[in-house]
C-alpha positions as CSV (number, residue, x, y, z in Angstrom):
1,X,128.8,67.4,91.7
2,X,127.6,68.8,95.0
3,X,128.5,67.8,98.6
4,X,125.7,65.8,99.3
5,X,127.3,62.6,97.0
6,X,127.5,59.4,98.9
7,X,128.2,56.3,97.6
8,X,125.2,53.9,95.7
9,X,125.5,51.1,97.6
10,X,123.2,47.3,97.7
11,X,121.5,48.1,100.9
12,X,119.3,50.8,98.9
13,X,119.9,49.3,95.8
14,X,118.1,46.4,96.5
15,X,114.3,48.1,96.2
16,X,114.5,48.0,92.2
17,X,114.7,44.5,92.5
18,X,114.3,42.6,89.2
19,X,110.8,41.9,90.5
20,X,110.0,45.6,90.4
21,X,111.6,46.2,87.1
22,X,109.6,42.9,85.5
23,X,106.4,44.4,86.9
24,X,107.6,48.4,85.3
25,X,105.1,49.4,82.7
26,X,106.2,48.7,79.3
27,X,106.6,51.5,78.1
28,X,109.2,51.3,75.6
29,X,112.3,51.0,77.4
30,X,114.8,49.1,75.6
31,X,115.7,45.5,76.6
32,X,118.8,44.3,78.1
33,X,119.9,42.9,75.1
34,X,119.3,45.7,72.6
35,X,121.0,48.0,75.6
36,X,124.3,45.8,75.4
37,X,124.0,45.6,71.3
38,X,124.2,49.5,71.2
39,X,126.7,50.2,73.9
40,X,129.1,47.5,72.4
41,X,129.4,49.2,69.4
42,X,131.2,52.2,71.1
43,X,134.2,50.7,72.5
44,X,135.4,52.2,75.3
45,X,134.3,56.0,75.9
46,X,135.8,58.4,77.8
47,X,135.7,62.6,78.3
48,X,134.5,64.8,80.6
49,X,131.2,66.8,81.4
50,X,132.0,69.6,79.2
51,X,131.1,73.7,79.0
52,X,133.5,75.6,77.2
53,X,135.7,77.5,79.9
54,X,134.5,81.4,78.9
55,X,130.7,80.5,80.1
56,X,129.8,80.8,84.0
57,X,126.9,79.0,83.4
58,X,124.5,76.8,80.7
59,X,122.9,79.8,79.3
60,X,126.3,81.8,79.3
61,X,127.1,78.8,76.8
62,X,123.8,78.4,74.6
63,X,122.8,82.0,74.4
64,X,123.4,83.8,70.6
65,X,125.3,86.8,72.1
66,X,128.0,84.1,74.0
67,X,127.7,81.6,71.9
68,X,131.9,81.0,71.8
69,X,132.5,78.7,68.9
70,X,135.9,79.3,69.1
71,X,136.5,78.7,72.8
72,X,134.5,75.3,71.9
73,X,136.6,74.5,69.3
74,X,139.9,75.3,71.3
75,X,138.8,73.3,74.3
76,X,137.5,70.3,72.5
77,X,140.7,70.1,70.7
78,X,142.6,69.8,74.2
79,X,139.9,66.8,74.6
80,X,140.9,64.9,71.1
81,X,144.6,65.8,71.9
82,X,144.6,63.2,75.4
83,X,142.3,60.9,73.7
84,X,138.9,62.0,75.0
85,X,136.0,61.0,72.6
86,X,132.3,61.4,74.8
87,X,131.3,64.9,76.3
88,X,128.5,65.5,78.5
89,X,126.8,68.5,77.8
90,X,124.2,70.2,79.7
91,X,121.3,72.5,78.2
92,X,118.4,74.6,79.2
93,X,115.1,75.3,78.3
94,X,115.6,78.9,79.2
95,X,117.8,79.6,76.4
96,X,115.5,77.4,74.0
97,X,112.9,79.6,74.7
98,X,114.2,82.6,74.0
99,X,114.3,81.4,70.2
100,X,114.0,77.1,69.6
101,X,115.5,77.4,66.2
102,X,118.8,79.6,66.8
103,X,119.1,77.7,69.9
104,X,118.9,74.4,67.9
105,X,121.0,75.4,65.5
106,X,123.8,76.1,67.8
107,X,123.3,72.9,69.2
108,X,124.0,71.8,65.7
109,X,127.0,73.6,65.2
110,X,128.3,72.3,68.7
111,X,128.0,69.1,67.2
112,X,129.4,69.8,63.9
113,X,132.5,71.0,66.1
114,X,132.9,68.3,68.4
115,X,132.3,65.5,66.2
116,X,135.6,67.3,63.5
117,X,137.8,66.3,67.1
118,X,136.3,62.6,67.0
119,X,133.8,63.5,69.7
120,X,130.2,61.8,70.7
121,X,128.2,64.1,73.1
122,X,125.4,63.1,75.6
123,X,123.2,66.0,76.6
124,X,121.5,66.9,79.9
125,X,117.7,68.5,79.6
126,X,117.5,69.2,83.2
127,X,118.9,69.9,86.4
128,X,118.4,70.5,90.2
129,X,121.9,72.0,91.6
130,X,123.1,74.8,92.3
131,X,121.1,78.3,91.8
132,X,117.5,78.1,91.8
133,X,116.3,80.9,90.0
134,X,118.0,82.3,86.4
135,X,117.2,85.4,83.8
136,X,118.3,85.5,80.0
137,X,120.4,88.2,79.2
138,X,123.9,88.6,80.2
139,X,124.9,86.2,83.3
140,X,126.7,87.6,86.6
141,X,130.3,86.8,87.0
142,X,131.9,84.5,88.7
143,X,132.3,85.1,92.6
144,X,136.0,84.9,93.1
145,X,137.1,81.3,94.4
146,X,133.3,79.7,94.8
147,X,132.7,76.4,93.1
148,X,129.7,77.0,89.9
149,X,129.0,79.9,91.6
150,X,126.7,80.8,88.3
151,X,125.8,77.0,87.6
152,X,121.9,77.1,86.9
153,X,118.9,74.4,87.8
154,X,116.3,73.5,85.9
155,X,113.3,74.4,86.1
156,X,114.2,75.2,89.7
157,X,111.6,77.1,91.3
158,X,109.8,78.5,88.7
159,X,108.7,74.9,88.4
160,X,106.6,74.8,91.6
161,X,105.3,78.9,91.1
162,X,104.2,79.2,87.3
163,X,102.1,75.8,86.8
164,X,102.3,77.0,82.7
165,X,105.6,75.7,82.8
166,X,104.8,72.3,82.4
167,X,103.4,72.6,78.8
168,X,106.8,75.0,78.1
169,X,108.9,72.4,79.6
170,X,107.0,69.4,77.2
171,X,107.9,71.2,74.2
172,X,111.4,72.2,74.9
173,X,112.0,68.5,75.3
174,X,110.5,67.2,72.3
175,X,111.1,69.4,70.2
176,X,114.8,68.8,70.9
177,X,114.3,65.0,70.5
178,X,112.6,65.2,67.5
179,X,115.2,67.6,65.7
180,X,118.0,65.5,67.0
181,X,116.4,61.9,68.4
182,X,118.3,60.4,64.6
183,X,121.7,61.9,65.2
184,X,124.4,59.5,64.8
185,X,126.8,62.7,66.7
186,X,124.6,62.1,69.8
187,X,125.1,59.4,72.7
188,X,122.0,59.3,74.4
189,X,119.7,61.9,76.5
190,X,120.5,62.3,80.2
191,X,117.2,63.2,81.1
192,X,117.7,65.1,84.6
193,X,121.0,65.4,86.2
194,X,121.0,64.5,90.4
195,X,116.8,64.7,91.0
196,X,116.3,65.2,94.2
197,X,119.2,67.7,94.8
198,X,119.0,70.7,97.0
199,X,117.1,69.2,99.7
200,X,114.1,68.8,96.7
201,X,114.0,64.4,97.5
202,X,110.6,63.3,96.2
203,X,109.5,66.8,95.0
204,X,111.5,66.0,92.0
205,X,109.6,63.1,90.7
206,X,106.7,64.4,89.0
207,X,109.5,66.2,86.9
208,X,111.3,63.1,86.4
209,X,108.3,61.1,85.2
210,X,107.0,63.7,82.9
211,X,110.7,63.7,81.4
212,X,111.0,59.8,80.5
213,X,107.1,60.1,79.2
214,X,107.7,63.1,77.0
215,X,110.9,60.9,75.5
216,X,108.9,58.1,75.3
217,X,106.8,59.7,73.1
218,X,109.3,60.3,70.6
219,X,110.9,57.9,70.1
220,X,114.5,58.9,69.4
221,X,117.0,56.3,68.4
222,X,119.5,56.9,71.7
223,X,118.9,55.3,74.7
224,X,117.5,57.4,78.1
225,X,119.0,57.8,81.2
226,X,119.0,59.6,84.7
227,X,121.8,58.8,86.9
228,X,121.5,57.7,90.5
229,X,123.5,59.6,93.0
230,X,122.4,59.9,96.2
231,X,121.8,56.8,98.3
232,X,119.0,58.3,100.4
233,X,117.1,58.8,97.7
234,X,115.3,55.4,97.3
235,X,112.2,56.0,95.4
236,X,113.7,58.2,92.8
237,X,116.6,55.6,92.4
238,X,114.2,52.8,92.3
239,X,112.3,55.0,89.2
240,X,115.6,55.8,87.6
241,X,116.9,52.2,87.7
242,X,113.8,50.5,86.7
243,X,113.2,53.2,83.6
244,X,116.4,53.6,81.9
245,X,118.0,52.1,78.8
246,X,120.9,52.4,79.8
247,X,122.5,52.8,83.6
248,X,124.3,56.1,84.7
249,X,125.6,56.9,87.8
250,X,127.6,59.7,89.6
251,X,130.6,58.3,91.8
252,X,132.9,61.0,93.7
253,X,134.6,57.7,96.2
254,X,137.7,56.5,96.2
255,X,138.5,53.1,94.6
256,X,137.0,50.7,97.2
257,X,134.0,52.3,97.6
258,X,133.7,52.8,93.5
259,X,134.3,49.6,93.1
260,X,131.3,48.9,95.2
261,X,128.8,50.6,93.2
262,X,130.1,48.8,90.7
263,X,129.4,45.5,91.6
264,X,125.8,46.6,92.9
265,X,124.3,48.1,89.8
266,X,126.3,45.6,87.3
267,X,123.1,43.4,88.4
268,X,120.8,44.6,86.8
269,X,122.3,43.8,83.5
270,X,122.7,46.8,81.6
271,X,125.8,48.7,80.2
272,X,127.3,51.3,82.9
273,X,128.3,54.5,82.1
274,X,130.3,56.4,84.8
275,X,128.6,60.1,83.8
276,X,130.5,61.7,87.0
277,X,133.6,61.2,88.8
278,X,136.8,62.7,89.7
279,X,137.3,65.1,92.7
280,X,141.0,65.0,93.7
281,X,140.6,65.7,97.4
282,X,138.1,62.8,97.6
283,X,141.1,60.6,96.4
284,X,138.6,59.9,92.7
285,X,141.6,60.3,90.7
286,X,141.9,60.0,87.1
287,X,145.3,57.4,88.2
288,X,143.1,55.5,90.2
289,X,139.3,55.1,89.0
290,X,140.1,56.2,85.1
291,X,142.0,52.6,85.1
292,X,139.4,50.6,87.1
293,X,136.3,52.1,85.2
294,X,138.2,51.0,81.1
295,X,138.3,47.4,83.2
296,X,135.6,47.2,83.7
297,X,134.4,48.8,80.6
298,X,132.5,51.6,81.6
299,X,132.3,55.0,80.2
300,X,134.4,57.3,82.3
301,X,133.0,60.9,82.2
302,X,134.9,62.9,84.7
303,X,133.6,66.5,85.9
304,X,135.7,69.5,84.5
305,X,138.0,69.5,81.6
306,X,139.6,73.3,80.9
307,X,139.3,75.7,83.9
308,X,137.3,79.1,83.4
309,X,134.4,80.5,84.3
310,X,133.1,77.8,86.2
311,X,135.7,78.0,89.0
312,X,135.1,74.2,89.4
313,X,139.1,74.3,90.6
314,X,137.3,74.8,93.6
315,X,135.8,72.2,96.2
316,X,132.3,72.3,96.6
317,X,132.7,73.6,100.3
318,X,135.8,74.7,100.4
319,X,135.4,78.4,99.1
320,X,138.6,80.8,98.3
321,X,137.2,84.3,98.4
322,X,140.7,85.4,97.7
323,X,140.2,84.1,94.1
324,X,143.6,82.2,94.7
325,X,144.4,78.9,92.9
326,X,144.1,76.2,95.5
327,X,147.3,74.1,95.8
328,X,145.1,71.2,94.5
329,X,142.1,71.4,91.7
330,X,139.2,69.7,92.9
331,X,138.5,69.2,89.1
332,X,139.4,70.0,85.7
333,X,142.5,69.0,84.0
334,X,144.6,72.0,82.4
335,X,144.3,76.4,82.3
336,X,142.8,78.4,79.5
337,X,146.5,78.8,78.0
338,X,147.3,74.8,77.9
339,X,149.2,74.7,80.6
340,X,148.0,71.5,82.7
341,X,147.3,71.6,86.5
342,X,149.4,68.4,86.4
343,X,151.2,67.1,83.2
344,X,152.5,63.4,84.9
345,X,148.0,63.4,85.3
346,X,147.8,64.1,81.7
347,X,150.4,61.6,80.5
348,X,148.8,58.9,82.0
349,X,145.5,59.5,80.9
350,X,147.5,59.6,77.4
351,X,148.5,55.8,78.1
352,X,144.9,54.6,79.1
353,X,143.8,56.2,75.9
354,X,146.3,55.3,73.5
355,X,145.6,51.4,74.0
356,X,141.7,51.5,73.0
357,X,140.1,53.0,70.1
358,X,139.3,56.7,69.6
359,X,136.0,58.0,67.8
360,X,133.0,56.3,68.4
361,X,131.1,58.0,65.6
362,X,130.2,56.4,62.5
């Protein structure tokens, strides 16, 4: 998602040995076995990290006075209509807080809505890219040709300034867990998207710790995760490897070097769920790691599915202050109006589709 994504590779890897994850508290993680039990009964998924194209940013999505059920409805129909049955959703606490039950009970009606177009959705509590600080209320516009110029952390830095947070931040999380912790329309909880992020490293792992415990602690029937990202980052890897259920990871590489990260985290025995890839000017195409992820039966959870507010058409460093469409998207896959950034793209991720089964719900 940001431009600091290298490849996961063995040399860094190689800290969560399974020595270090036999000697890993037990604190309820799942075994290997029950982690393969419940991703087999899926099949292969597939979508894309999803926020419906008229929002800027997560609270632009999840607050009551934006709250675009139709624009939801409209996109996720585009995602059913190519075969697309996972979505990866983010949320934040800010826009819980404001009021926990209309903010659950959009969450509920997001569900009821994706889950009509044979959708499963995985949601992400927390966050650190892109803009560190945030406000409720309407959200600024989109800066004309800058990649998630509106995209929101969190905490971000109200973490570190108002210590009261903490207890805010506990509830938020469980009482989201234990509204929706027995909801067959729900994947599993992506506990905090790329820790470390912004130049944070190690700062980030208090956050990350409190996360899995508060889960813990509820016990909700889907399986935890934080994705590893960043090679450099060996401590929090080594804590996200050795403390999920199940293994996510964010891959921007072309084949070879997917392919790589593959074979690394494939050792430690749990299913693999691709929760970020595609980024055309890296050569992550959907023609060319969409087929080696369904080989290798892993979910394959691209970033960007209709283009809008976002402006995720955009590279991450690469800004177009013009506002111009670049000749190439660095994601997302078609316009507001239907109209595809490529329709040869979209007709082959029709034929990778077509040949496995569609919903995963029950």
């Amino acid at each position: 998602m940001t431009i600091l994504m290298k490849k996961i590779v063995l040399a860094v890897l190689i800290l969560a040995t399974a020595t270090g994850i036999a000697a890993a508290q037990n604190n309820g993680r799942w075994s290997e076995q029950k982690a393969r039990e419940w991703y087999n009964r899926f099949g292969w998924l597939r979508g894309s990290n999803f926020i419906v194209h008229t929002a800027v940013n997560q609270l632009e999505m999840w607050q009551a006075e934006t709250f675009d059920t139709l624009g939801i409805d409209q996109d996720l129909a585009f995602a059913q209509s190519i075969g697309m049955n996972c979505m990866r959703v983010f949320l934040h606490h800010a826009a819980w807080q404001e009021n926990p039950e209309g903010f659950k009970a959009r969450m509920n009606k997001y569900l009821d809505i994706a889950s009509a177009h044979g959708i499963i959705t995985l949601f992400v509590f927390f966050d650190d890219c892109w803009n560190e600080t945030y406000h409720t209320g309407k959200q600024p516009e989109p800066r004309p040709g800058i990649h998630n110029s509106g995209w929101l952390r969190d905490p971000g830095k109200l973490w570190y300034e108002e210590p009261a947070l903490r207890d805010t931040l506990e509830r938020y999380e469980k009482d989201i867990l234990l509204t929706f912790g027995h909801d067959k329309r729900i994947l599993l909880w992506d506990l905090y998207n790329e820790p470390g992020n912004n130049k944070m490293g190690d700062k980030s792992m208090t956050l990350l710790r409190l996360a899995f415990t508060w889960a813990r602690e509820v016990h909700p029937d889907q399986p935890l995760s934080a994705g590893v990202w960043n090679k450099s980052l060996a401590a929090l890897n080594q804590f996200q490897l050795e403390n999920s259920d199940v293994i996510t990871y964010h891959n921007y590489d072309p084949p070879a070097a997917h392919q790589q990260a593959i074979d690394t985290l494939l050792h430690f025995g749990r299913p693999l769920l691709c929760t970020e890839y595609m980024a055309r000017r890296n050569n992550s195409l959907f023609t060319n790691i969409m087929p080696l992820l369904k080989k290798e039966n892993i979910a394959a959870i691209n970033w960007g599915l209709v283009a809008g507010k976002t402006n995720t058409i955009y590279a991450w460093d690469t800004p177009m202050p013009s506002g111009a469409e670049p000749p190439i998207w660095f994601h997302d896959i078609v316009r507001p109006d239907g109209t595809p950034f490529s329709a040869e793209e979209i007709k082959y991720i029709k034929t990778l589709t077509s040949t496995s089964s569609s919903s995963p719900l029950p």
